[in-house]
TILUMMI-264619 format. One line per 5 residues: number of its first residue (from 1); for each residue x, y, z of N, C-alpha, C. Coordinates in pm, 1 decimal. Layout:
NUM	X:Y:Z:X:Y:Z:X:Y:Z; ...
// end
This chain:
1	-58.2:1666.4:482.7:16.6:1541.8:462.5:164.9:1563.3:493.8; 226.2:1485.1:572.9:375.5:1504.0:630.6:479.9:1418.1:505.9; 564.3:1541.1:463.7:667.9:1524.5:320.7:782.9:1421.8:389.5; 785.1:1426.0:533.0:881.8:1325.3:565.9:856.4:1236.6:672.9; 970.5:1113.1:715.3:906.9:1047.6:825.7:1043.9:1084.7:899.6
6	1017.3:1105.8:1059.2:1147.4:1111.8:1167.9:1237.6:1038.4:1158.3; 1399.2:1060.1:1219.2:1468.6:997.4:1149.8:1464.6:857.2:1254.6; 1407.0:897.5:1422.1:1398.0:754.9:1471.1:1265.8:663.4:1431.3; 1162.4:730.1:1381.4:1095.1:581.0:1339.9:1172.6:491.1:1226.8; 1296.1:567.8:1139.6:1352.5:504.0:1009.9:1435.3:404.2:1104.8
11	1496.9:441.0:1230.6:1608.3:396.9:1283.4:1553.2:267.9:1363.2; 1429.5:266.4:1393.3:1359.8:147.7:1427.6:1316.1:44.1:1326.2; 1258.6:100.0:1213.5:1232.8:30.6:1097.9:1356.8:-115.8:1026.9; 1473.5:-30.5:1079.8:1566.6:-99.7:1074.8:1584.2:-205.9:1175.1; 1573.3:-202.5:1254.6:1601.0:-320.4:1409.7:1468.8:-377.4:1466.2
16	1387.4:-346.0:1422.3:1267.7:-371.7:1530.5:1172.2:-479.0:1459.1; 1077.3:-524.0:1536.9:932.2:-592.9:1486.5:946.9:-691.2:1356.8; 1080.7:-733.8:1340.1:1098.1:-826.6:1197.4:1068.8:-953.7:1200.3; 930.0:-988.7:1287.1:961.9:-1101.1:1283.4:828.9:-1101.1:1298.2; 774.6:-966.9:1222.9:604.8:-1022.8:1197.0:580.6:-1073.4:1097.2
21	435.5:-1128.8:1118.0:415.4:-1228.8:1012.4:284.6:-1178.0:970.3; 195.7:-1206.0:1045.2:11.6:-1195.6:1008.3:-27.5:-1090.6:1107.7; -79.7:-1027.2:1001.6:-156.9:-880.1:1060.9:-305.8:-920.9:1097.2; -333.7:-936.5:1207.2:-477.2:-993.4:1270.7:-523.7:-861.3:1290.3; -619.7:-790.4:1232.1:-697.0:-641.0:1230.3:-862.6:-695.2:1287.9
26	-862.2:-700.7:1384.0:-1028.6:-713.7:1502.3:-1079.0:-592.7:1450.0; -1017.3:-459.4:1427.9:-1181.8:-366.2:1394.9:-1211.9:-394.3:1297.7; -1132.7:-405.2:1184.3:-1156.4:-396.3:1000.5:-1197.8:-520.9:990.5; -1158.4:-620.1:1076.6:-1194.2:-773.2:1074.6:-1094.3:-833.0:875.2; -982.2:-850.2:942.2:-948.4:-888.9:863.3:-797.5:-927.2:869.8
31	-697.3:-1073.0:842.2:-610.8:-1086.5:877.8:-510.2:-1109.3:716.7; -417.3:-1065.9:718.9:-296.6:-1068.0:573.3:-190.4:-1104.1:658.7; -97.0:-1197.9:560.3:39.7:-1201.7:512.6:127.4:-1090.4:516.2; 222.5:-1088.2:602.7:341.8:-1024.5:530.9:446.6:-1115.8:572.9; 521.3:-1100.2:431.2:698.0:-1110.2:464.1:741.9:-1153.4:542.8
36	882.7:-1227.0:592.5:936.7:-1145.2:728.2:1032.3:-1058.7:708.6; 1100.1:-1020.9:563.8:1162.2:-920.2:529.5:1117.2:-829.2:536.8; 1022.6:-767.3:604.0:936.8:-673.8:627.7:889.6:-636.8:786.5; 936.9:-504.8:768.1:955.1:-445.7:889.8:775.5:-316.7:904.9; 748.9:-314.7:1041.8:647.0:-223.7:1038.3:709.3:-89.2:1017.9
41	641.1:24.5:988.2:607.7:148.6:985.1:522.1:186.3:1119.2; 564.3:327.2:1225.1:463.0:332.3:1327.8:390.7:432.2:1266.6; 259.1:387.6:1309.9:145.5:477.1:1243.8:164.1:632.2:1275.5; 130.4:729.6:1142.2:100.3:809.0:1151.4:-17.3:932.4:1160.4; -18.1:986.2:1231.8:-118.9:1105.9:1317.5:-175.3:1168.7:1172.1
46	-95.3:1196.2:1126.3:-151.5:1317.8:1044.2:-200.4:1233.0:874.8; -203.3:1106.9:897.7:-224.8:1015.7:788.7:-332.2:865.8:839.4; -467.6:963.6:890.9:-572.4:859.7:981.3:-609.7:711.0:871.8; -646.7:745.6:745.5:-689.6:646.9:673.6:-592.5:544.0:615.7; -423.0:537.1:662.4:-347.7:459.2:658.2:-292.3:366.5:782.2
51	-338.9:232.2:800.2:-411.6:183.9:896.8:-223.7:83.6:923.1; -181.4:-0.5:817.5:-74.2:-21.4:859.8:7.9:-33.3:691.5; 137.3:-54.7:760.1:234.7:21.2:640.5:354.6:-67.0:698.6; 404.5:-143.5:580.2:555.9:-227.4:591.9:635.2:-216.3:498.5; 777.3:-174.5:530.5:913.3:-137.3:436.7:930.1:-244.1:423.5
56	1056.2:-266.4:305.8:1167.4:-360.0:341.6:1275.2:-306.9:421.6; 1351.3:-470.3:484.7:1420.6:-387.9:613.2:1578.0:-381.9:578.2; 1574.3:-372.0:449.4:1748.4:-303.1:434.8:1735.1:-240.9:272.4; 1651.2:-112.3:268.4:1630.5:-27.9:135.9:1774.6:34.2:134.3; 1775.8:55.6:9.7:1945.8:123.4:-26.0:1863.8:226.9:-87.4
61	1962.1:379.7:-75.9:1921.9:526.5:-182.2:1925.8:477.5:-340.7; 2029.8:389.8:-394.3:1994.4:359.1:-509.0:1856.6:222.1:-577.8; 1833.8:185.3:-462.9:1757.0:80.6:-478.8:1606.8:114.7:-369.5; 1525.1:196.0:-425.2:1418.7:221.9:-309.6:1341.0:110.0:-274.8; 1284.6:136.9:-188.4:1278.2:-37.5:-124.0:1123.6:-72.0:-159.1
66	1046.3:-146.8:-141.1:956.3:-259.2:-174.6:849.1:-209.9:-83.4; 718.1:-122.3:-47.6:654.9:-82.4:51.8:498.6:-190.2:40.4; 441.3:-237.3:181.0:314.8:-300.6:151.6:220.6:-188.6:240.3; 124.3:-114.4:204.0:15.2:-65.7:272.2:-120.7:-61.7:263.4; -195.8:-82.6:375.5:-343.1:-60.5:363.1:-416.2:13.8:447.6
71	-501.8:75.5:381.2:-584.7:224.3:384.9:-716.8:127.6:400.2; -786.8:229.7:503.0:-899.7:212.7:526.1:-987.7:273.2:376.8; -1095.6:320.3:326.2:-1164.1:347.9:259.6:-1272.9:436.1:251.9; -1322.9:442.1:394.5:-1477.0:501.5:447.2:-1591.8:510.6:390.4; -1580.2:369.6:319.0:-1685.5:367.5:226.2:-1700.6:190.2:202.5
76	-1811.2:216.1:135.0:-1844.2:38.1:111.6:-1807.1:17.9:-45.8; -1803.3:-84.1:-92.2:-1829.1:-116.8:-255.8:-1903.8:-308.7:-257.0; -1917.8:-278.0:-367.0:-2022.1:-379.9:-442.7:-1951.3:-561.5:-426.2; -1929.0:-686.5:-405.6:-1828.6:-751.8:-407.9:-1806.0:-803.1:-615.8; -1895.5:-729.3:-640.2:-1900.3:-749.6:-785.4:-1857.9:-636.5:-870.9
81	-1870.7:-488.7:-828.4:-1851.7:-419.0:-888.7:-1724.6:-361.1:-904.8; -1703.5:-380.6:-1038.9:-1572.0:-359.9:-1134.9:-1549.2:-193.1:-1162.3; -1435.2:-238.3:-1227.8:-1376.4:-77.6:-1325.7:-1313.8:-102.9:-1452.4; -1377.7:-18.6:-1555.0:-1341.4:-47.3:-1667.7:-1227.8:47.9:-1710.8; -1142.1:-13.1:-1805.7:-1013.2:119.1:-1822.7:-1088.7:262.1:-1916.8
86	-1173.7:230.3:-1957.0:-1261.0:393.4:-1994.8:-1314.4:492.4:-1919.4; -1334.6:378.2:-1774.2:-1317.8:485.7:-1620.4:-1236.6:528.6:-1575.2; -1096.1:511.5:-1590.5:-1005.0:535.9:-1472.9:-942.8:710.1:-1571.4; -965.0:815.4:-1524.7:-934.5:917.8:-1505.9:-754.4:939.3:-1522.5; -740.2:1009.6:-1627.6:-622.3:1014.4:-1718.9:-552.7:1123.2:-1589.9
91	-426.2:1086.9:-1483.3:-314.4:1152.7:-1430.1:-264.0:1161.6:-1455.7; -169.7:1305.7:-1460.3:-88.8:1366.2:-1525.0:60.1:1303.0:-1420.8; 165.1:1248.9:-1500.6:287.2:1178.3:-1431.5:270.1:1062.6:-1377.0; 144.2:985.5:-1391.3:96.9:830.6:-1356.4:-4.8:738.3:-1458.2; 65.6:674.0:-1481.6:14.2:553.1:-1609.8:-96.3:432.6:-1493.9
96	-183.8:419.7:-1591.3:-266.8:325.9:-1469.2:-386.8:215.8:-1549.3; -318.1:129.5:-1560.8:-395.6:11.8:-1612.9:-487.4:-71.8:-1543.3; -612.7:-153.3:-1554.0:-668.4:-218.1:-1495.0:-653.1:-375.3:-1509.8; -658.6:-466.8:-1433.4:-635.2:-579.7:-1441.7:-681.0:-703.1:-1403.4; -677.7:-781.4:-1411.6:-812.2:-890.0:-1305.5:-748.6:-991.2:-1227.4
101	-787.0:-989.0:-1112.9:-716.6:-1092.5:-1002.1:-849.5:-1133.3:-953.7; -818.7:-1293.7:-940.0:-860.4:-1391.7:-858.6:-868.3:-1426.2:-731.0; -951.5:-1387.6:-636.9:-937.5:-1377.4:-499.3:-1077.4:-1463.0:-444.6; -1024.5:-1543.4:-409.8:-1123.5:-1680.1:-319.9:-1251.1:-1692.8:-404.1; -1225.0:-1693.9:-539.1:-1337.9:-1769.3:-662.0:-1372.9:-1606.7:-690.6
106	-1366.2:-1511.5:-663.7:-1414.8:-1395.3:-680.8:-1275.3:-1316.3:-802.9; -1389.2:-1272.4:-862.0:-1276.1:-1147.2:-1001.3:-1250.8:-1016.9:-937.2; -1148.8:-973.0:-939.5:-1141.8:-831.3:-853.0:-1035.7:-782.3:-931.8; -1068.3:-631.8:-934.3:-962.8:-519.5:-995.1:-823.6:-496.8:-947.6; -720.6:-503.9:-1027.2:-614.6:-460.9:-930.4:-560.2:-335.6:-1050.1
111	-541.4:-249.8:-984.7:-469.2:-124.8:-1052.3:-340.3:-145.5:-1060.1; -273.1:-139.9:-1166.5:-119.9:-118.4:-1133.8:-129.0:41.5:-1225.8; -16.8:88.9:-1160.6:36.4:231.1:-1118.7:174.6:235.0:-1167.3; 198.9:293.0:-1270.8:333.8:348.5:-1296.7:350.4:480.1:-1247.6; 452.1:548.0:-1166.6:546.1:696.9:-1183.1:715.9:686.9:-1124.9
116	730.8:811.8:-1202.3:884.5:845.7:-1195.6:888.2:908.6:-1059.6; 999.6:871.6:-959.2:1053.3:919.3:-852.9:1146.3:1031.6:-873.3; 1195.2:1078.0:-734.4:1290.1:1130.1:-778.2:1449.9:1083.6:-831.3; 1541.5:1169.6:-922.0:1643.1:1057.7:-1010.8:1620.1:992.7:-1090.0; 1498.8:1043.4:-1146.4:1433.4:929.7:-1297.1:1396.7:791.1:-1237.3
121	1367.4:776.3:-1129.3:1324.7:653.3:-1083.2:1190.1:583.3:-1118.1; 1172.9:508.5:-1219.6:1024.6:403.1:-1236.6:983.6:348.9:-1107.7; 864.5:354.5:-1045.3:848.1:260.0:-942.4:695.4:227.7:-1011.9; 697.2:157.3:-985.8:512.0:48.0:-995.5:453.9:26.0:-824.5; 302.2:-4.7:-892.6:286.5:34.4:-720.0:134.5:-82.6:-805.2
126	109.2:-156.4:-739.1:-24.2:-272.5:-720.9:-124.8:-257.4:-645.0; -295.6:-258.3:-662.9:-370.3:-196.5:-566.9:-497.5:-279.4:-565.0; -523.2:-328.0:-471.7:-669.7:-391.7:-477.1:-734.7:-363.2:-368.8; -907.3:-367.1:-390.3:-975.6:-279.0:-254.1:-1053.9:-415.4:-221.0; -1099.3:-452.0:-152.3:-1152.4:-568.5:-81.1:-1290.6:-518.9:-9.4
131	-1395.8:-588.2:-25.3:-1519.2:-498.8:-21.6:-1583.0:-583.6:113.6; -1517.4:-526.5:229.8:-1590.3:-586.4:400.5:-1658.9:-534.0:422.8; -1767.4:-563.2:493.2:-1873.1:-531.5:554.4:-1915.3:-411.4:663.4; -1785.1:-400.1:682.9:-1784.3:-266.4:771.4:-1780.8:-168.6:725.2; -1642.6:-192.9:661.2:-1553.6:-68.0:516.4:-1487.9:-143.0:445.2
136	-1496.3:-89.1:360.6:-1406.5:-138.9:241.0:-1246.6:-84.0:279.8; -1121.8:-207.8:245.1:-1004.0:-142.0:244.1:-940.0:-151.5:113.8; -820.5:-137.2:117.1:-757.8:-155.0:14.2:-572.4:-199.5:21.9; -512.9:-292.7:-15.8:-416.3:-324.6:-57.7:-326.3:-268.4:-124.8; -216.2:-220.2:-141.6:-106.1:-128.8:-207.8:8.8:-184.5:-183.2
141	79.7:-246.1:-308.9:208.4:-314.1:-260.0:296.0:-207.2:-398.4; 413.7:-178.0:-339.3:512.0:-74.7:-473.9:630.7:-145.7:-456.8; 669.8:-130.8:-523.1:888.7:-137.0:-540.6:874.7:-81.2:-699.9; 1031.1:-107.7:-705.1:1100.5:-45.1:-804.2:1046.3:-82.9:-939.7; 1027.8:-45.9:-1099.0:977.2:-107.1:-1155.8:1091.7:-184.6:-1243.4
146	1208.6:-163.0:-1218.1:1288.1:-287.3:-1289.6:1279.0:-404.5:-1194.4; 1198.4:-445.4:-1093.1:1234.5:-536.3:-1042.9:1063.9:-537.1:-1074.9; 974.6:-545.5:-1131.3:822.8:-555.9:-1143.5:784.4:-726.2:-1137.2; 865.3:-786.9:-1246.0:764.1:-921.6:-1176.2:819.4:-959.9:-1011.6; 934.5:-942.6:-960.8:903.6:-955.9:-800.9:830.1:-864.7:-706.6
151	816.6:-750.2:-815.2:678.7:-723.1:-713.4:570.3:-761.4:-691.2; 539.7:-768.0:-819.9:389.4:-837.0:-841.8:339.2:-1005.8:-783.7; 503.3:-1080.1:-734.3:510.5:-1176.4:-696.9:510.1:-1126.5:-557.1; 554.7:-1044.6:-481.9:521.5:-1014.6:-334.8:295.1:-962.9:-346.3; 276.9:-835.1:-450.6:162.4:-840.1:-449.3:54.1:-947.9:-447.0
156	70.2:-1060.5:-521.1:19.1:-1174.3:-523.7:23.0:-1238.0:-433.8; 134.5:-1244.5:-329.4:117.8:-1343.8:-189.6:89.0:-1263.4:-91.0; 61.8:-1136.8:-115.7:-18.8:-1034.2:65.8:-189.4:-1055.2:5.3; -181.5:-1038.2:-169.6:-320.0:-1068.3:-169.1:-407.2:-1143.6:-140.7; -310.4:-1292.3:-213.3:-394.5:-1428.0:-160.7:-405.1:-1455.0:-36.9
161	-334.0:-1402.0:50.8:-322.8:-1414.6:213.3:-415.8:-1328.3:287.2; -492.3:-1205.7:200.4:-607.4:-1179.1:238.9:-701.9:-1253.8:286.7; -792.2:-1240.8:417.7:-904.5:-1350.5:480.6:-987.1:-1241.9:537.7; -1100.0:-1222.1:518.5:-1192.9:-1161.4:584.7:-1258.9:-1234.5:720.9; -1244.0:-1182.4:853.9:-1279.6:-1244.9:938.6:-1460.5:-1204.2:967.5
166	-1482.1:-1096.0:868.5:-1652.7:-1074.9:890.5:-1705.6:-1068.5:742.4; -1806.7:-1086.6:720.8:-1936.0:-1089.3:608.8:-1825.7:-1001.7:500.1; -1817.0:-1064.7:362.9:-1844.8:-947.7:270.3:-1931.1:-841.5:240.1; -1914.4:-767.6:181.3:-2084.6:-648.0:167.8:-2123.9:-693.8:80.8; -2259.7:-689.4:34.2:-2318.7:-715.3:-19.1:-2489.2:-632.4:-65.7
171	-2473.5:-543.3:-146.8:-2609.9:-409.0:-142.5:-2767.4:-457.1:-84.5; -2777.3:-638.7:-169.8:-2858.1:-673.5:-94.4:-2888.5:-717.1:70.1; -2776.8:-731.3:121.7:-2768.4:-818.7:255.8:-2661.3:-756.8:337.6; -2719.1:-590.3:351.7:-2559.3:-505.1:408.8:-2599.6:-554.6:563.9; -2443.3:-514.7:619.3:-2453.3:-583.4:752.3:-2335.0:-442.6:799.7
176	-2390.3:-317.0:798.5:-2286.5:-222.3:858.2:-2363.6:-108.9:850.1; -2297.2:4.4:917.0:-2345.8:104.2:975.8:-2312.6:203.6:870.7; -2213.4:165.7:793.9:-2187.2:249.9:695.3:-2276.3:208.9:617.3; -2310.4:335.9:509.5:-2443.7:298.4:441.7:-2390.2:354.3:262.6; -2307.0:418.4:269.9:-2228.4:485.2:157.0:-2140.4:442.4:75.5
181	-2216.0:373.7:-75.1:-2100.2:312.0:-177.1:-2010.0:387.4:-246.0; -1906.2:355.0:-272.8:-1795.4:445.4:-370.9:-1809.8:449.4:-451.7; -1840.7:538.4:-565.1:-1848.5:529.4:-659.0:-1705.3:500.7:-745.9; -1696.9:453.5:-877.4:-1589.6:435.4:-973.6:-1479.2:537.2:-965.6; -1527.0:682.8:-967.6:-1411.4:797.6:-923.8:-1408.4:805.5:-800.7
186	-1433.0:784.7:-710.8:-1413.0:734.2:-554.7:-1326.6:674.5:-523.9; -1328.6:551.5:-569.9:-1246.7:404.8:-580.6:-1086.0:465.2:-609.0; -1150.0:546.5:-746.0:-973.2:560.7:-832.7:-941.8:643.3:-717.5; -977.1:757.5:-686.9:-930.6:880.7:-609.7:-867.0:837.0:-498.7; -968.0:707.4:-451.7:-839.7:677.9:-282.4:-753.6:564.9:-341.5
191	-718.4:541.3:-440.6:-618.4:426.2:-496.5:-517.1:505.5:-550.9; -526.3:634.2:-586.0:-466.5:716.2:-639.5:-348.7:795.4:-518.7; -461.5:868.8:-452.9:-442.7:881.3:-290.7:-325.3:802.6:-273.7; -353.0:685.1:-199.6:-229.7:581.9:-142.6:-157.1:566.8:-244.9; -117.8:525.5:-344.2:-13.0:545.5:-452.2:116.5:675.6:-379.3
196	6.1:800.5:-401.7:117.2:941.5:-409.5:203.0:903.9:-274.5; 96.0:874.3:-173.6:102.8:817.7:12.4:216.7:758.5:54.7; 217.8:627.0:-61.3:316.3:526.5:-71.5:465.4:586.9:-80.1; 437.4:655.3:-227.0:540.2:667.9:-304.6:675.1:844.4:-152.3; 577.6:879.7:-96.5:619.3:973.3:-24.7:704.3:931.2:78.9
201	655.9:770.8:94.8:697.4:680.8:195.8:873.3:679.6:129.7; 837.0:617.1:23.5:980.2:591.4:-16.3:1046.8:672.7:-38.2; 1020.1:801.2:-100.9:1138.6:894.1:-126.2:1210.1:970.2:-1.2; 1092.5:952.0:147.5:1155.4:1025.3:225.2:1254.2:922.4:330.1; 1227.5:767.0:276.2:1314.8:685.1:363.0:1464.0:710.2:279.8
206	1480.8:685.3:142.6:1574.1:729.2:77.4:1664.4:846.6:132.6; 1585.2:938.8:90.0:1631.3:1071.3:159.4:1693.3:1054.6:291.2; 1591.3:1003.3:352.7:1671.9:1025.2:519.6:1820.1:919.7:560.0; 1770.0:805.1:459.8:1931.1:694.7:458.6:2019.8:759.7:391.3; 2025.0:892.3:305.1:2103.9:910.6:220.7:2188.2:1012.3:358.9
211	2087.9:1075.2:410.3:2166.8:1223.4:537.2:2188.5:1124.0:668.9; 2191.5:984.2:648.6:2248.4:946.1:744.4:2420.3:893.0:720.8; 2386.6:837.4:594.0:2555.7:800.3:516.3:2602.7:900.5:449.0; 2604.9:991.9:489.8:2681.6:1136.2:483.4:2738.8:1167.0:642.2; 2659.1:1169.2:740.9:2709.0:1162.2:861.8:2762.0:1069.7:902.1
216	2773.9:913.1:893.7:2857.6:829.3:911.4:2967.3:849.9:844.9; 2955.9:946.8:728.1:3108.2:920.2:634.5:3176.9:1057.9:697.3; 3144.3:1144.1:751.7:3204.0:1245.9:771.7:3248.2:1230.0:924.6; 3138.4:1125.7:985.3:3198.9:1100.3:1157.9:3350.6:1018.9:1140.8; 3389.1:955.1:1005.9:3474.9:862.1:1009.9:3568.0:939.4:925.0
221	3544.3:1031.4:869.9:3657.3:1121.1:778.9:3728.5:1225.1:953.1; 3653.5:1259.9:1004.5:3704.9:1302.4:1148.6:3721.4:1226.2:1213.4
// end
């Protein structure tokens, strides 16, 4: 797993692609909402099961910025099957509650995710897996946690803007080649997964804005 991102994909993140809107995904069959304060991420090599990934497009080092991503899954799940908080597997430096969201008449799990960054930083991170017919993905929206109900207000509008353009799964009436359900520690493990994923996202954009306004301040002190 790569601890940082280059400093020109950060330098694009900044200027580029801001003026997307709807992520139309033909393999996963499936189209979301984003932002337009929201800039892409270019995919990374060494991170296959993270399919697409959006910053906000003016994060400050003291204010880490607001990340939306979704991970493939490689696996199917149930469109009914839940998680109870007596399942979810006690992490050491991450608090993790279960919760229930409403998605097109359907009840679905959303994890929220507490951990400390670096600098004593709270961030919260929101997670829901969506159970398609091909593969199952999953949803991950984070920011800061003093700003939590606007996150959860950005989480809520990439969710509802979820649309499946093929079949839900369904155990009785599968319609995919994948044949392999996730089990409950499955589920947590790749929700867990993208969380750490996420959170790596942000500390190394931080980081890298921080060694860039050190070199702007020292190009202008000379």
């Amino acid at each position: 797993m790569k601890l940082f991102i280059p400093y020109l994909l950060i330098a694009s993140t900044l200027t580029a692609r801001v003026n997307a809107v709807e992520i139309n995904d033909n393999v996963f069959g499936f189209r979301v909402e984003v932002p337009e304060t929201f800039v892409e991420l270019e995919a990374d090599s060494s991170d296959p099961d993270t399919i697409h990934k959006y910053i906000e497009r003016e994060p400050a080092p003291n204010q880490p910025a607001c990340v939306i991503q979704i991970q493939r899954l490689r696996g199917l799940i149930g469109l009914d099957s839940r998680m109870a908080d007596t399942e979810i597997p006690v992490e050491q430096g991450v608090a993790t509650t279960v919760q229930e969201y409403v998605w097109r008449d359907h009840k679905m799990d959303v994890l929220r995710q507490t951990l400390t960054l670096p600098g004593d930083i709270q961030y919260v991170v929101f997670g829901i897996q969506y159970p398609l017919s091909g593969e199952a993905v999953q949803v991950q929206v984070g920011g800061p946690q003093a700003r939590e109900s606007e996150v959860h207000s950005l989480f809520s509008r990439v969710a509802t803007s979820f649309l499946n353009d093929k079949p839900l799964y369904a155990p009785d009436k599968p319609v995919t080649v994948i044949t392999r359900e996730l089990s409950t520690d499955e589920r947590f493990s790749k929700l867990m997964r993208g969380t750490i994923k996420l959170a790596i996202t942000v500390v190394a954009v931080v980081f890298l804005l921080l060694v860039l306004m050190r070199a702007i301040s020292k190009k202008k002190e000379g």
